[in-house]
Structures are given as C-alpha cells and as structure tokens.
MARBA-3410 file (N, C-alpha, C, O; in Angstrom, 1 decimal):
87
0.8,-1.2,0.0,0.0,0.0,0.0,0.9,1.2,0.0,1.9,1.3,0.7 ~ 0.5,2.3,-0.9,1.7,3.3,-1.0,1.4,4.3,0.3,0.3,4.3,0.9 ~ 2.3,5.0,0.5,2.2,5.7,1.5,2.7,7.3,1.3,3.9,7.6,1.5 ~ 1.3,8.4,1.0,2.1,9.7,0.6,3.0,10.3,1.5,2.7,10.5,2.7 ~ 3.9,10.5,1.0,4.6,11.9,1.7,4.2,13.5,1.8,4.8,14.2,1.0
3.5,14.1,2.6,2.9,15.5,2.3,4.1,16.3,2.0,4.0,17.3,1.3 ~ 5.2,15.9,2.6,6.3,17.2,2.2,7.5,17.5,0.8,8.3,18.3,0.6 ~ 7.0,16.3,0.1,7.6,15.9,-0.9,6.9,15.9,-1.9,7.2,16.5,-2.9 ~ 5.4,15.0,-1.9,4.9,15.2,-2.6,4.7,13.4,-3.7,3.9,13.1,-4.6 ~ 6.0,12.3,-3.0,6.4,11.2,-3.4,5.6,10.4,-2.7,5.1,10.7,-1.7
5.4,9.0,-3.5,5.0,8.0,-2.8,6.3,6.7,-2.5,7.3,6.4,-3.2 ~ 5.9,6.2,-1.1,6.8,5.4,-0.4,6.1,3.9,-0.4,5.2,3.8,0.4 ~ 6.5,2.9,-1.1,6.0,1.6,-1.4,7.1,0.5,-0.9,8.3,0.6,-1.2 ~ 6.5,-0.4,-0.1,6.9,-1.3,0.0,7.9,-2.3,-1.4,7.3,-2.6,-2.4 ~ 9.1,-2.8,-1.3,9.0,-3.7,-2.8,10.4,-5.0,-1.9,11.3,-4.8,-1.1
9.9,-6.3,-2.8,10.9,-7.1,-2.3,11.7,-6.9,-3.9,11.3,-6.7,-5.1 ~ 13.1,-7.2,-3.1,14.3,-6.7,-4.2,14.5,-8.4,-4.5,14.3,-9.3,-3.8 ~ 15.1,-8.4,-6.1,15.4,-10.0,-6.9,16.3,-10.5,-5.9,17.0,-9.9,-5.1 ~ 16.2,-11.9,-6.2,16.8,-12.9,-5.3,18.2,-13.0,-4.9,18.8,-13.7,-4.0 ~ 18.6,-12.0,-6.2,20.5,-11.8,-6.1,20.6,-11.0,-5.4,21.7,-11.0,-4.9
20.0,-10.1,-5.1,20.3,-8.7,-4.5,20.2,-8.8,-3.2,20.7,-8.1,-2.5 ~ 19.2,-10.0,-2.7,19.2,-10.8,-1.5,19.9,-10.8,-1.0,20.2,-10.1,-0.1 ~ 20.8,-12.4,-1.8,22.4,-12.7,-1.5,22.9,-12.0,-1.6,23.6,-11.9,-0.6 ~ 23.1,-10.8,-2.4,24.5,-9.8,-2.2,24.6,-9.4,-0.8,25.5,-9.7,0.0 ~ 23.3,-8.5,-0.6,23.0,-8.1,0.8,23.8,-8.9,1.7,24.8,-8.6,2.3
23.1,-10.2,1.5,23.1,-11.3,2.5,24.9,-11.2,3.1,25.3,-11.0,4.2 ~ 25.6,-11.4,2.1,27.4,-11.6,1.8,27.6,-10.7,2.3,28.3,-11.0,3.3 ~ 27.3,-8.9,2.1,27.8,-7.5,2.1,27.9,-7.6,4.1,28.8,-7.4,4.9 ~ 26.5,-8.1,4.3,26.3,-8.3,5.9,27.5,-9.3,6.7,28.3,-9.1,7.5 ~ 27.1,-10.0,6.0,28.1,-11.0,6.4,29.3,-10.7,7.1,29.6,-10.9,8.2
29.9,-10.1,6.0,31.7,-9.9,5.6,31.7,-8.9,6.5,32.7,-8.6,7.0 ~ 30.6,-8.2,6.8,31.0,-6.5,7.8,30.5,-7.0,8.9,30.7,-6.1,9.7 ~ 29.9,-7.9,9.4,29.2,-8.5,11.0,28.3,-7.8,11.5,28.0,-7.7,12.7 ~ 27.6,-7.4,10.5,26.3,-6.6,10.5,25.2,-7.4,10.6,24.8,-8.2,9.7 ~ 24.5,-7.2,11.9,23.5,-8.1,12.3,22.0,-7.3,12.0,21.0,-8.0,11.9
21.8,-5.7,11.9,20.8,-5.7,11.8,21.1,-4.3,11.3,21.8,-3.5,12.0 ~ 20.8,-4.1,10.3,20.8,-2.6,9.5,20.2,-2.0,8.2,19.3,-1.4,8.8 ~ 20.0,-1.8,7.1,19.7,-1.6,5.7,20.8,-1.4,5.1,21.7,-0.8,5.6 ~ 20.7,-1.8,3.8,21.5,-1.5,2.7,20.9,-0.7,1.5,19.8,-1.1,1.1 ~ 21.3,0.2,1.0,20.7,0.7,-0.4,21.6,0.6,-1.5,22.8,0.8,-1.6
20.5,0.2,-2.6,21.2,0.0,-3.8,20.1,0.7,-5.0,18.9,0.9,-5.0 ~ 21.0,0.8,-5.9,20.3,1.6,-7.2,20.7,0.4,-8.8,21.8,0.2,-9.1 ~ 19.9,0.1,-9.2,19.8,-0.4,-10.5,20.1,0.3,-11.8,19.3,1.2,-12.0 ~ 21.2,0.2,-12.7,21.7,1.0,-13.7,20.6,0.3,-14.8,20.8,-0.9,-15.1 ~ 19.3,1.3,-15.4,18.6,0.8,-16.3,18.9,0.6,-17.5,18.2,0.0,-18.2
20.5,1.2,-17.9,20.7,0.6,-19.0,21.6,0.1,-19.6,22.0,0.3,-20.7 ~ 21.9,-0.8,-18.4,23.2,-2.3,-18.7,22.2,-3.1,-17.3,22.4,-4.3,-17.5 ~ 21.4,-3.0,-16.3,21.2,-3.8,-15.5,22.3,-4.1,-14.2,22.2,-5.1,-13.4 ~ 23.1,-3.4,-14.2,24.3,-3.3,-13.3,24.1,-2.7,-11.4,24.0,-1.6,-10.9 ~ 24.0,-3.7,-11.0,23.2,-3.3,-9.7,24.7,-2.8,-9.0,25.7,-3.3,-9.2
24.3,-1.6,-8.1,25.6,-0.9,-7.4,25.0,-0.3,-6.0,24.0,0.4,-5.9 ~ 25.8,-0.8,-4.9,25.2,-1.3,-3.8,25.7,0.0,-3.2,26.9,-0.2,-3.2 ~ 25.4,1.3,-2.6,26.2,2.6,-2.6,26.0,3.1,-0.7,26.9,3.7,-0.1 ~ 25.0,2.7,-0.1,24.8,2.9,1.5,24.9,1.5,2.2,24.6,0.4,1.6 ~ 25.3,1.6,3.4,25.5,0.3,4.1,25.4,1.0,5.6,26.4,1.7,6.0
24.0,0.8,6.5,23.9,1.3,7.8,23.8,0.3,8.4,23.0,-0.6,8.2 ~ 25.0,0.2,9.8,24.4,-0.4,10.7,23.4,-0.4,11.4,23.0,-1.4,12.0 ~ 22.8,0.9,11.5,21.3,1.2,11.8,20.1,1.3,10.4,20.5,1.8,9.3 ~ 19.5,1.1,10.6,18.1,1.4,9.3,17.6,2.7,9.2,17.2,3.1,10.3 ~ 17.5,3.8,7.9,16.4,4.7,8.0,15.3,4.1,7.3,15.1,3.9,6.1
14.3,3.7,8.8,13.0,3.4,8.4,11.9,4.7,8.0,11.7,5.8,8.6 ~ 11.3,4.2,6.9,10.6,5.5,6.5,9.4,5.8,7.4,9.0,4.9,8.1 ~ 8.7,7.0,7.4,8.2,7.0,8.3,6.8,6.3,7.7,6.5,6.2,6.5 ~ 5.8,5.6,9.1,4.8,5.1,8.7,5.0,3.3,8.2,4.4,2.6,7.4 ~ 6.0,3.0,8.8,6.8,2.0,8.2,5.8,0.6,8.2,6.0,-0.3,7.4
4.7,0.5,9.1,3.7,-0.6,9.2,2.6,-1.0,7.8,2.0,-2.0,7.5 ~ 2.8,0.4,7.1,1.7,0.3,6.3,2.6,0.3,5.0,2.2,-0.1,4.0 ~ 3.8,0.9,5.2,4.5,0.7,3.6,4.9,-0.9,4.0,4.3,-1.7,3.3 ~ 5.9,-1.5,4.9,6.2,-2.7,4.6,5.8,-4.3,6.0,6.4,-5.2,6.4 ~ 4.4,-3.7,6.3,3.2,-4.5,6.7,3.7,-4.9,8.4,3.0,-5.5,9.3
4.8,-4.3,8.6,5.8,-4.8,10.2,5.9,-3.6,10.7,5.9,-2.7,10.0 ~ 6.0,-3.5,12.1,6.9,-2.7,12.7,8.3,-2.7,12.8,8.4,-3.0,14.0 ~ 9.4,-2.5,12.4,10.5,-2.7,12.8,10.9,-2.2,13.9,11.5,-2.9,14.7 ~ 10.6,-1.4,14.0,11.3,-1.1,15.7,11.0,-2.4,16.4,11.8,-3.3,16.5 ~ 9.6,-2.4,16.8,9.5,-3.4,17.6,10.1,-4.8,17.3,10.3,-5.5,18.3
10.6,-5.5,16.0,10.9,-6.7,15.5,12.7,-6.0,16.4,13.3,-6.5,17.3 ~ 12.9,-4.8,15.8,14.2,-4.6,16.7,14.5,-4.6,17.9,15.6,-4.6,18.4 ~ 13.4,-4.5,18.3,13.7,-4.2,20.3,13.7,-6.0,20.3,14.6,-6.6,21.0 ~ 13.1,-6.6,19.8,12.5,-8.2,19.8,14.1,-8.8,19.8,14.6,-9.4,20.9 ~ 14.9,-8.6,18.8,15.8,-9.0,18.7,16.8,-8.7,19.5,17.5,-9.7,19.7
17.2,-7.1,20.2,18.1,-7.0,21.2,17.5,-7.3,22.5,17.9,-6.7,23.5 ~ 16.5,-8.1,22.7,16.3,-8.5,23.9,16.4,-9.8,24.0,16.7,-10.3,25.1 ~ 16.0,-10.9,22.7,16.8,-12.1,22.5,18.7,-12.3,22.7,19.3,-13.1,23.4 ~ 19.2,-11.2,21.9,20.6,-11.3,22.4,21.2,-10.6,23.7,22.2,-10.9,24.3 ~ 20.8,-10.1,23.8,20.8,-9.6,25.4,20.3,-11.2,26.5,20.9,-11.9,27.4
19.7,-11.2,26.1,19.8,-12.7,27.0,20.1,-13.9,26.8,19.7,-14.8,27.5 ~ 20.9,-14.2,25.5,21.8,-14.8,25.4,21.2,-16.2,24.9,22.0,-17.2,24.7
END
C-alpha cells in the first residue's frame, strides 16, 4: 500500500528486491558483521548493473513504516536486542 509523503509530494512503497540482490545483501552483511541494518542500492537501467552505494548499521526506516512494509521494525528490533541480550 503506498504511503504519501505530504512534504515531498512522493509515494513510499513497499517492494521485495530479486533474489540476487538478496544474496548480495546477505554476503555485504556477512563480511562486515552486520546483524541488523539496511543497505541501499540503485539499478543502472541501461546495462542492469546493480551498485550497492549505502550500508547502515542502523536502518532509516521511513516514516509510517507498518503500512509501507506491513511490520513494525522497531518493535521486531527491540524483539531481537532482547533475544541477544539474553543470550
């Protein structure tokens, strides 16, 4: 479900990225011991050349984030430092 931005004027949609871009992720995480963060990447439309350009160990979640990608993150994040927190 898209989600307007009043100050921009943009819409903010939910999308799952192809299955490679997954794994890249998946590896980019890996290799830096990044357990919970976002990555952003941009697709070159005309060669298909995916280039992976931000890597946070924290997330900027957009705002309204339940209705663009159907979760809370925060809360899945508090969820998870309270699983490693106790070990």
């Amino acid at each position: 479900m898209p989600v307007d931005t009043p100050k921009t004027g943009l819409k903010v949609e939910g999308y799952t990225p192809p299955p490679q871009v997954v794994a890249a992720c998946e590896a980019i995480v890996r290799a830096a011991g990044i357990d919970v963060g976002g990555i952003e990447y941009l697709t070159d439309d005309r060669d298909g050349t995916v280039r992976y350009y931000d890597i946070n160990a924290l997330s900027n979640f957009v705002a309204d984030a339940v209705n663009v990608v159907g979760f809370d993150p925060f809360a899945r994040l508090v969820d998870y430092l309270q699983a490693r927190a106790a070990g």
